[in-house]
VOBA-1610 file (N, C-alpha, C; in pm, whole numbers, padded with zeros to 5 digits, always signed):
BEGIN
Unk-00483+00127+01240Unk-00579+00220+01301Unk-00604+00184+01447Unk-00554+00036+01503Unk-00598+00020+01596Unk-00453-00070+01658Unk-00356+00004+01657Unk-00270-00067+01712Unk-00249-00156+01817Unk-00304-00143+01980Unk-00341-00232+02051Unk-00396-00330+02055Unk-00491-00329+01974Unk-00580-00470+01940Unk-00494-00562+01857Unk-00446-00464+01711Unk-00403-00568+01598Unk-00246-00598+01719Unk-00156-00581+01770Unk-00136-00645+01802Unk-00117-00730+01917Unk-00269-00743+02014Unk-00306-00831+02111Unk-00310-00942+01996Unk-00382-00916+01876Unk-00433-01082+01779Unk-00326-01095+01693Unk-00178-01050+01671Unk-00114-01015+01559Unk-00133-01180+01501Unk-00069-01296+01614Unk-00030-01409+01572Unk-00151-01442+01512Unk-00266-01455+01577Unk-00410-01514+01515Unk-00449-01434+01390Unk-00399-01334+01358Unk-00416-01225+01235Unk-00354-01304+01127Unk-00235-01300+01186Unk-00105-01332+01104Unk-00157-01514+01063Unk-00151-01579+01113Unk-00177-01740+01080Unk-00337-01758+00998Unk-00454-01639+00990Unk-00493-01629+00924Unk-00523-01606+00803Unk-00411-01492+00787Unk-00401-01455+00687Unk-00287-01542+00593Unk-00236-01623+00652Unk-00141-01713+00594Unk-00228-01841+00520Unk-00287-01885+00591Unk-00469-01982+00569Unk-00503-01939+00445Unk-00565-01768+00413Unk-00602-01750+00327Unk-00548-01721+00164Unk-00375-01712+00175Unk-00316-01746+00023Unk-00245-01589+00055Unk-00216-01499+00170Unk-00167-01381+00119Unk+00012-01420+00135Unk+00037-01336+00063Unk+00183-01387+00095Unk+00278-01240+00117Unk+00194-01133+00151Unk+00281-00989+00193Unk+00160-00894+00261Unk+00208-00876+00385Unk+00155-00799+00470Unk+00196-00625+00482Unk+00095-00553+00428Unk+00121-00409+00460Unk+00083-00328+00567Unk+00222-00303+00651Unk+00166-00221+00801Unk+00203-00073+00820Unk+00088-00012+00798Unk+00097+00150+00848Unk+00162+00191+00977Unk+00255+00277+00983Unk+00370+00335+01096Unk+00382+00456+01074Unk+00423+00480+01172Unk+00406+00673+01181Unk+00524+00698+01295Unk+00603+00798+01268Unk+00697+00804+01387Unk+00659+00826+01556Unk+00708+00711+01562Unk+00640+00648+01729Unk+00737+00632+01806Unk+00766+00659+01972Unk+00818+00570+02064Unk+00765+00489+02168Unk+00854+00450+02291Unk+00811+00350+02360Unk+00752+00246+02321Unk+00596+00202+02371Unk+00536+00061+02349Unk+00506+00005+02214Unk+00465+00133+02132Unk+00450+00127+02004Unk+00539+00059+01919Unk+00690+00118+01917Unk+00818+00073+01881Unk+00831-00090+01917Unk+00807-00085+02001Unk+00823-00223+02073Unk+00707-00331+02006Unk+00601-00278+01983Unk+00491-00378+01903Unk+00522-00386+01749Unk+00568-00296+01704Unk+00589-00320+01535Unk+00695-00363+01523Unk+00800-00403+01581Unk+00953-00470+01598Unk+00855-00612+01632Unk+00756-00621+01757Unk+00716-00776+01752Unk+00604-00829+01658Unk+00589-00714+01572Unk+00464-00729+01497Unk+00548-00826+01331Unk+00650-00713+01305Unk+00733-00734+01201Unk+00797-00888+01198Unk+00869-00878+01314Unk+00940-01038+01356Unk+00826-01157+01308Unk+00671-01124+01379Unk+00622-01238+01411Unk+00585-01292+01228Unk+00558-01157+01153Unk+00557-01170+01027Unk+00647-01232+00890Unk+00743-01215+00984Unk+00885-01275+00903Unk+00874-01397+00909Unk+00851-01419+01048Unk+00874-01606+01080Unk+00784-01695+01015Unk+00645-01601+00969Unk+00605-01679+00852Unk+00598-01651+00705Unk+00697-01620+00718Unk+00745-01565+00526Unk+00648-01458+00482Unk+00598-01410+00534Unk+00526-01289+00465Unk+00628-01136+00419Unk+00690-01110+00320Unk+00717-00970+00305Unk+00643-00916+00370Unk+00743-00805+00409Unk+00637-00677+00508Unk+00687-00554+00423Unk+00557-00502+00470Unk+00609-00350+00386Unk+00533-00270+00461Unk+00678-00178+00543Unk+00615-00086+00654Unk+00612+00060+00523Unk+00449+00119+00579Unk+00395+00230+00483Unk+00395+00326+00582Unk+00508+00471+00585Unk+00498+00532+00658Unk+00394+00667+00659Unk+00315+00703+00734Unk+00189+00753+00721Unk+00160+00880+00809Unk+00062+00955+00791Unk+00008+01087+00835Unk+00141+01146+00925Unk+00254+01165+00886Unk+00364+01287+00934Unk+00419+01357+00849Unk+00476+01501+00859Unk+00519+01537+00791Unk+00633+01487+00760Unk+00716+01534+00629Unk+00847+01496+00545Unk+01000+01502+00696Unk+00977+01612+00747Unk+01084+01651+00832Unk+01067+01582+00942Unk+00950+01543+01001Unk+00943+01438+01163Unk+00999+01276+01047Unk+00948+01276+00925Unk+00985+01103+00840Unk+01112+01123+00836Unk+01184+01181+00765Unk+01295+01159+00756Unk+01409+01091+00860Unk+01425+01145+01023Unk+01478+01060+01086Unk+01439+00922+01107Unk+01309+00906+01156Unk+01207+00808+01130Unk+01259+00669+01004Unk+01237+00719+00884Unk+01276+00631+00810Unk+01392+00642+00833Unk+01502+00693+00828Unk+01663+00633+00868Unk+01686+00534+00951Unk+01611+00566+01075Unk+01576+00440+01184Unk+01510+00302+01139Unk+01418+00310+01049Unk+01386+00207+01007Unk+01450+00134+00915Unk+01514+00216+00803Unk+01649+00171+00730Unk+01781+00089+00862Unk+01803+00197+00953Unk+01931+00077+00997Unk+01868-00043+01098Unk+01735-00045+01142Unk+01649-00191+01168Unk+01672-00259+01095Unk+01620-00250+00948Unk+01561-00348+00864Unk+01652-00386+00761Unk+01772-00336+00737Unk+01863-00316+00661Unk+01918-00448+00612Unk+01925-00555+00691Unk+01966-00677+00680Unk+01863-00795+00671Unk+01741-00721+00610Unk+01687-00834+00609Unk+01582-00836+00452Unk+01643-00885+00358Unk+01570-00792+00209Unk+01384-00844+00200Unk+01340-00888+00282Unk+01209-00905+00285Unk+01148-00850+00403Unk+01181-00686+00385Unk+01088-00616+00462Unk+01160-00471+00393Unk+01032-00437+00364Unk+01057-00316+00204Unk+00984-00227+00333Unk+01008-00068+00270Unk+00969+00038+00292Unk+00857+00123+00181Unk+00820+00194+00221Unk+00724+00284+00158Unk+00738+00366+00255Unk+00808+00507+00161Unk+00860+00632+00266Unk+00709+00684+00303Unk+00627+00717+00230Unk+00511+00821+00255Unk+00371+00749+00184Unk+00268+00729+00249Unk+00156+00699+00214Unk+00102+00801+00125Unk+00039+00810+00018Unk-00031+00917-00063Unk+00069+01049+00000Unk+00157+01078-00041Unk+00210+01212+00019Unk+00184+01309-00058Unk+00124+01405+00062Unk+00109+01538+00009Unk-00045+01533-00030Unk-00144+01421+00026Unk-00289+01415+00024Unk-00323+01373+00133Unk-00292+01249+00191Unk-00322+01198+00294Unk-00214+01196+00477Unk-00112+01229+00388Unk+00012+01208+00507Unk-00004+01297+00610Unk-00086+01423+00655Unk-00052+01516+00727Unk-00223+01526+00785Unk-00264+01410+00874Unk-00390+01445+00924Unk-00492+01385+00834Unk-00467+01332+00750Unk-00566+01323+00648Unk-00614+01389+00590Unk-00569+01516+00541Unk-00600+01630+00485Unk-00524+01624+00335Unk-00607+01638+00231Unk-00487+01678+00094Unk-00451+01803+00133Unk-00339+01813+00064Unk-00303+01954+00077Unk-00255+02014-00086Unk-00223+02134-00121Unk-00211+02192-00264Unk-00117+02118-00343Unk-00028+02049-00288Unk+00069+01967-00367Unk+00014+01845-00392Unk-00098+01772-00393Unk-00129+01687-00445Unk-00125+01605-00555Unk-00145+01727-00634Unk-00108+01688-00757Unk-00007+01754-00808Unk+00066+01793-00748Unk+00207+01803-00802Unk+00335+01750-00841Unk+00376+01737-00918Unk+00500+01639-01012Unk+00620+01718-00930Unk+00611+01821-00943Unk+00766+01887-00905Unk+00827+01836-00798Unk+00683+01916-00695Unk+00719+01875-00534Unk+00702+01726-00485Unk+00653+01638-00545Unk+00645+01524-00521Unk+00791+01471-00531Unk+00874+01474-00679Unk+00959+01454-00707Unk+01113+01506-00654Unk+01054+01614-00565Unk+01156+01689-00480Unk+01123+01597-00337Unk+01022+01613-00311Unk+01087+01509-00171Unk+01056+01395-00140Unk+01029+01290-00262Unk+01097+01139-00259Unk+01186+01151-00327Unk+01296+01232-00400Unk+01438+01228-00333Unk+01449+01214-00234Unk+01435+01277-00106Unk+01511+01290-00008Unk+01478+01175+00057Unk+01331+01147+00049Unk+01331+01003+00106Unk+01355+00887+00084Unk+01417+00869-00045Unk+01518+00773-00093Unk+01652+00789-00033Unk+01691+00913-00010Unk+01818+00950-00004Unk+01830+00888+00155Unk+01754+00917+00249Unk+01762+00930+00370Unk+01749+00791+00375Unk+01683+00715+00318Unk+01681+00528+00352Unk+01796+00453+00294Unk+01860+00492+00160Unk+01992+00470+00110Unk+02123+00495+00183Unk+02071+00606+00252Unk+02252+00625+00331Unk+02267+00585+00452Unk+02151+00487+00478Unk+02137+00388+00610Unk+02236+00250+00580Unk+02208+00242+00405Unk+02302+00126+00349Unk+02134+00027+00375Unk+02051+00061+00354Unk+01912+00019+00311Unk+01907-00035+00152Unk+01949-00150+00127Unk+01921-00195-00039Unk+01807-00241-00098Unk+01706-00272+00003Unk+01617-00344+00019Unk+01488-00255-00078Unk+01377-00306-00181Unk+01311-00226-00214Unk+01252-00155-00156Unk+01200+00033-00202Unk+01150+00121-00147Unk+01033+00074-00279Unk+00901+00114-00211Unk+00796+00117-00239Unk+00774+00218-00229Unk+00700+00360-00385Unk+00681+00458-00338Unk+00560+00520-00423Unk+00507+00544-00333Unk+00359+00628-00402Unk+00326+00769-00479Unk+00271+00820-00544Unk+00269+00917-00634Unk+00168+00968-00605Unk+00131+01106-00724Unk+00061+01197-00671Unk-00077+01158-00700Unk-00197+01249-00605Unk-00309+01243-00658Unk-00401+01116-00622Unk-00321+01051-00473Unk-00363+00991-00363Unk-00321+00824-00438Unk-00178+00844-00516Unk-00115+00754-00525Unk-00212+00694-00657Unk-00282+00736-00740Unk-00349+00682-00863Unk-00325+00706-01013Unk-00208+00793-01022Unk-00184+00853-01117Unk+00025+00841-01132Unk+00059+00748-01207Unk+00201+00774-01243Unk+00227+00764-01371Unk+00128+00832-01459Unk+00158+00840-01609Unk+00271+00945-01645Unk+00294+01030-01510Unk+00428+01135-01577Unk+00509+01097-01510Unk+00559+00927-01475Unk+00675+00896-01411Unk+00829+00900-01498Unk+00806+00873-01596Unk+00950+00889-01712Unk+00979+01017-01739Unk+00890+01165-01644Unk+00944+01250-01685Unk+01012+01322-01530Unk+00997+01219-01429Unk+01041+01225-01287Unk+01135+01153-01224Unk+01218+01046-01326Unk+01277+00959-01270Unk+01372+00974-01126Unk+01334+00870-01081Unk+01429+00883-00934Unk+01563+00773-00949Unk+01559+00717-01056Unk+01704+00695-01047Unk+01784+00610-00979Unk+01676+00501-00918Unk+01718+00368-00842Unk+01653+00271-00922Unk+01770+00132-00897Unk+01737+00021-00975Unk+01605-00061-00893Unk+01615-00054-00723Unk+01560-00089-00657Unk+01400-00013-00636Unk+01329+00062-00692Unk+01203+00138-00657Unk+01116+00048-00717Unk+00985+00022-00673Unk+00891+00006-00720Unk+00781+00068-00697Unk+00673+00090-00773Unk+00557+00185-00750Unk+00419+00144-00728Unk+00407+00237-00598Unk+00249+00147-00546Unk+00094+00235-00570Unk+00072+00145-00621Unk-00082+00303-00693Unk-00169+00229-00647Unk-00291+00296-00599Unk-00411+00274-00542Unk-00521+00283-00629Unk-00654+00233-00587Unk-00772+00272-00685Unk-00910+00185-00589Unk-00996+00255-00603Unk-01088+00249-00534Unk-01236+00247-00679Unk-01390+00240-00623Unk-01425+00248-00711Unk-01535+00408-00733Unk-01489+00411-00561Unk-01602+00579-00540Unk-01725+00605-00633Unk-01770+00611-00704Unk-01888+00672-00751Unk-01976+00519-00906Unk-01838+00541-00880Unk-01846+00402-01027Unk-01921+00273-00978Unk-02026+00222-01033Unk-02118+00104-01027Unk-02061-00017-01060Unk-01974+00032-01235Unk-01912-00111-01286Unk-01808-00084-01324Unk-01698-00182-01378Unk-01583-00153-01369Unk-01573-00144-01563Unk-01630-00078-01620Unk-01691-00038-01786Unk-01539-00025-01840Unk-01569+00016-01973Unk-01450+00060-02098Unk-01406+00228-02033Unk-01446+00299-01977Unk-01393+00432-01906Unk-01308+00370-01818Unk-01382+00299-01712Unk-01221+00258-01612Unk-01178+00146-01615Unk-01125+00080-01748Unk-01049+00042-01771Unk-00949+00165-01836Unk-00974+00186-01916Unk-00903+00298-02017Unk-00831+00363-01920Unk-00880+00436-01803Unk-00854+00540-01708Unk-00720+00457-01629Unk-00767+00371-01594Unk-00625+00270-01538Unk-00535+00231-01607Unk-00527+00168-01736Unk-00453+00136-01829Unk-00394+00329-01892Unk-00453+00397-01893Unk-00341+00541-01935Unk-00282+00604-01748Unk-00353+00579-01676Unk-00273+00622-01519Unk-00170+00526-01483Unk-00204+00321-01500Unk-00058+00319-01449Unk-00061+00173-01527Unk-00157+00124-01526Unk-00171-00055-01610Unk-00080-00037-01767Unk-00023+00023-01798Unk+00037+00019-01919Unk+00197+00040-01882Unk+00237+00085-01807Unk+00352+00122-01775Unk+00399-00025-01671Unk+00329-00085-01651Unk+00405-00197-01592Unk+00504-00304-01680Unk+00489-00260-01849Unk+00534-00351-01856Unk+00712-00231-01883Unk+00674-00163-01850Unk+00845-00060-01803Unk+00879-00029-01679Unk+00809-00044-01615Unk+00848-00033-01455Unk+00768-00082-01390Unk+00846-00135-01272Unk+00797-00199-01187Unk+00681-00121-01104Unk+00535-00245-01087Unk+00413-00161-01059Unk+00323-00277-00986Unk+00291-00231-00819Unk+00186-00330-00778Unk+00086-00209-00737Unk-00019-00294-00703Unk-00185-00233-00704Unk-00169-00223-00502Unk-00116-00128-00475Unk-00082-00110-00334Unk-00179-00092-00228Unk-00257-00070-00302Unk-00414-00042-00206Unk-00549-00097-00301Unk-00628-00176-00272Unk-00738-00155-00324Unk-00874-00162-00219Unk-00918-00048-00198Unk-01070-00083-00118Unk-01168-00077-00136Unk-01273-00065-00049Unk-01412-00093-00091Unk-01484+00018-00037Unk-01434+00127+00042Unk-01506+00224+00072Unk-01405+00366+00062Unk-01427+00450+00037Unk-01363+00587+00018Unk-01445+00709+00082Unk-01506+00764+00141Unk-01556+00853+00253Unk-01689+00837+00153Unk-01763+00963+00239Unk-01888+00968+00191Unk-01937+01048+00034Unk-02060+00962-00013Unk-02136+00979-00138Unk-01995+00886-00227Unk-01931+00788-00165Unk-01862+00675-00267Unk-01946+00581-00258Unk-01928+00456-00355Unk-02051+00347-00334Unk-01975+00233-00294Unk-02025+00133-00275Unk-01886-00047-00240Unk-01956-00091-00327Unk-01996-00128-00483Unk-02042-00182-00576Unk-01953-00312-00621Unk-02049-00438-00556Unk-01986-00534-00578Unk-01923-00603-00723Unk-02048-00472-00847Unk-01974-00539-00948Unk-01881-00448-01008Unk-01841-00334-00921Unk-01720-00282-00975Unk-01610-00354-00969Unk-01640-00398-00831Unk-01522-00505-00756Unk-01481-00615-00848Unk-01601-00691-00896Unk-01587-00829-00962Unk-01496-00779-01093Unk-01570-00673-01189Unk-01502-00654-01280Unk-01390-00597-01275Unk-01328-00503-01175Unk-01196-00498-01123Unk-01090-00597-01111Unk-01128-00725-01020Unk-01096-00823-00989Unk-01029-00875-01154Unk-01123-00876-01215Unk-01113-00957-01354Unk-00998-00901-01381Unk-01020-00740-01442Unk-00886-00670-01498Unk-00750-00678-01416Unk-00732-00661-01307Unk-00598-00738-01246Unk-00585-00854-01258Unk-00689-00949-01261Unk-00586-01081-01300Unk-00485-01081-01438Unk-00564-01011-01499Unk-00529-01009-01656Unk-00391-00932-01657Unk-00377-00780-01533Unk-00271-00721-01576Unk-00166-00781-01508Unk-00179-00811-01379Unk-00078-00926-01305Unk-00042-01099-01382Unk-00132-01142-01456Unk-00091-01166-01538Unk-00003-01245-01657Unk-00050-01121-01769Unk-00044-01140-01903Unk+00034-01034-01885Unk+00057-00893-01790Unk+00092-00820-01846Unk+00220-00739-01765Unk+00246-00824-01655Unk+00344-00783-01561Unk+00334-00754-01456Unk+00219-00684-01439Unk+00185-00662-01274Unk+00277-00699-01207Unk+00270-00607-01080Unk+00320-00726-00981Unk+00231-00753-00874Unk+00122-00764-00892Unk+00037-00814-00741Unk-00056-00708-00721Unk-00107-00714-00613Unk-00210-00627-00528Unk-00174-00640-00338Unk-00228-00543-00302Unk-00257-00596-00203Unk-00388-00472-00130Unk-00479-00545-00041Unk-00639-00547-00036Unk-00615-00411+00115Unk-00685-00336+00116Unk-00688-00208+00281Unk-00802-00240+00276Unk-00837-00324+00392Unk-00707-00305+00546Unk-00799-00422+00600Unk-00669-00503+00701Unk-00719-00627+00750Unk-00817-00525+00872Unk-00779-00441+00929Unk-00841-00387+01032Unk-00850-00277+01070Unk-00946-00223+01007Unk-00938-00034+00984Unk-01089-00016+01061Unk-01118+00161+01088Unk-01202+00180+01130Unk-01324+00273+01056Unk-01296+00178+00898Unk-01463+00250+00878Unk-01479+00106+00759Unk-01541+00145+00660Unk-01619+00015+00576Unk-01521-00031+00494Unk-01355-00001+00497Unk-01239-00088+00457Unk-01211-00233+00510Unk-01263-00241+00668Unk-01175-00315+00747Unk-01275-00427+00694Unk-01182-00562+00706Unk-01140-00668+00630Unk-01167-00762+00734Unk-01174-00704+00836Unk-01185-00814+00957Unk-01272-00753+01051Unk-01326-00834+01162Unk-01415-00782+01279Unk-01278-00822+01388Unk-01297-00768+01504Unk-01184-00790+01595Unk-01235-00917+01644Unk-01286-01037+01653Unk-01274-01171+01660Unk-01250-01219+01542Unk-01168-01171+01440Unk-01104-01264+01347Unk-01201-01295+01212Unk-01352-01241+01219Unk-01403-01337+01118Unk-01421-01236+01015Unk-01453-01220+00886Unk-01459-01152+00745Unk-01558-01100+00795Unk-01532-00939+00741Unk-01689-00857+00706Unk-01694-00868+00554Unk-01802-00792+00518Unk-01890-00841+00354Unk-01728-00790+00301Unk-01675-00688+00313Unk-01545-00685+00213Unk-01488-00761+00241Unk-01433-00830+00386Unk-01307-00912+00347Unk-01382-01058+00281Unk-01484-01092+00267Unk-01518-01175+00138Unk-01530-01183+00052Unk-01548-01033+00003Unk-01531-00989-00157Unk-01407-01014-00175Unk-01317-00958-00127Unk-01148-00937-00137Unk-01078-01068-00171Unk-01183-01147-00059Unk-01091-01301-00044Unk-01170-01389-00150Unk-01301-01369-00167Unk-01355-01410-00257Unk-01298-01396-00432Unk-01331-01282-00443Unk-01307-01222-00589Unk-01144-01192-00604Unk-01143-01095-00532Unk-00967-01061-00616Unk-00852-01193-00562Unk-00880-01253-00495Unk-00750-01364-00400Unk-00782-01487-00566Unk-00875-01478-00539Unk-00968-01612-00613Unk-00927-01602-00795Unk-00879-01470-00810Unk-00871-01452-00971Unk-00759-01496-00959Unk-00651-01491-00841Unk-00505-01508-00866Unk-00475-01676-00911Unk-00555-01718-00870Unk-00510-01875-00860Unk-00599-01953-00914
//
């Protein structure tokens, strides 16, 4: 959200977040040139050099400006299998302005164009995992066995927030375990987003969080998971994880507190 800043501090970001136990960094990109290009090439590098997987999440453009876009980033990254892609952030809710739009929840059209954005990162000679999100702002892949895409290499990144919910009760558990916590142990599945604020009349209920926290340890696991990872080291509303001198706001202590803290 704040590209200039995050990377004036990338290194002090980056060696922080290394301090604190993360071991994969997720960076939002959008088809960019000039200086921009030039900072996420030194953003990416500086990330590599300390072993962090990166996983560039391509965000608010349409399918037809991504497509060259990710090809470009396929023949960058192509040679290096610890830096994954994610063609489209929530596509078809969030990708275009931040606006959902009618395909949201749609299986068809979803499934019609991540084809293509598989297709378009594959024929770069891209082997490297694609990370890819589903419909309904990426929270819902219970009708994935009836969508298959047909690569050995995909894995699926679902989000969840706690918006209105106080505690993390027998409803949302249930609700997660039939949307995507059950299917991990058939396909590959990490918790790609989790935050603490979602626009207005959502709540940041610390004991949704805690009891959240709990249930991913359990599904990462006992039960396959593959991980999480926390939005956003540095965003611009009650997500961001950091203040721009480096130190935790109340979420990035929950985050680092509770969910880092269940892992280990």
């Amino acid at each position: 959200m704040y590209p200039s800043v995050s990377h004036e501090h990338a290194e002090r970001d980056l060696d922080r977040l290394k301090a604190l136990g993360v071991n994969t960094v997720r960076i939002f990109v959008r088809p960019v040139a000039g200086v921009e290009r030039t900072h996420l090439k030194d953003v990416v590098l500086s990330a590599r050099k300390r072993g962090f997987v990166v996983l560039l999440s391509n965000s608010y453009s349409t399918l037809d400006e991504s497509l060259p876009w990710l090809k470009e980033l396929a023949r960058s990254y192509r040679n290096d299998p610890y830096v994954w892609i994610n063609p489209m952030n929530e596509p078809n809710c969030n990708s275009i302005g931040g606006l959902k739009t009618s395909a949201c929840d749609d299986w068809e059209v979803w499934h019609r164009d991540t084809l293509q954005y598989v297709q378009a990162l594959r024929s770069e000679g891209f082997k490297n995992p694609i990370v890819i999100d589903t419909v309904h702002w990426s929270w819902d892949l219970s009708e994935i066995e009836n969508f298959s895409l047909k690569d050995p290499r995909i894995i699926y990144g679902v989000h969840r927030y706690a918006n209105k919910a106080q505690t993390f009760d027998a409803e949302e558990k249930k609700d997660c375990d039939e949307s995507w916590g059950n299917l991990s142990s058939t396909f590959p599945v990490i918790l790609e987003e989790i935050g603490h604020f979602n626009g207005k009349g959502t709540v940041s209920s610390l004991e949704w969080q805690k009891g959240f926290a709990n249930y991913l340890s359990d599904w990462i696991r006992n039960r396959k998971g593959g991980g999480m990872i926390g939005f956003n080291w540095l965003w611009s509303d009650g997500n961001s994880m950091a203040r721009t001198d480096g130190s935790l706001t109340p979420w990035g202590e929950i985050f680092f507190g509770e969910f880092i803290k269940e892992q280990y």
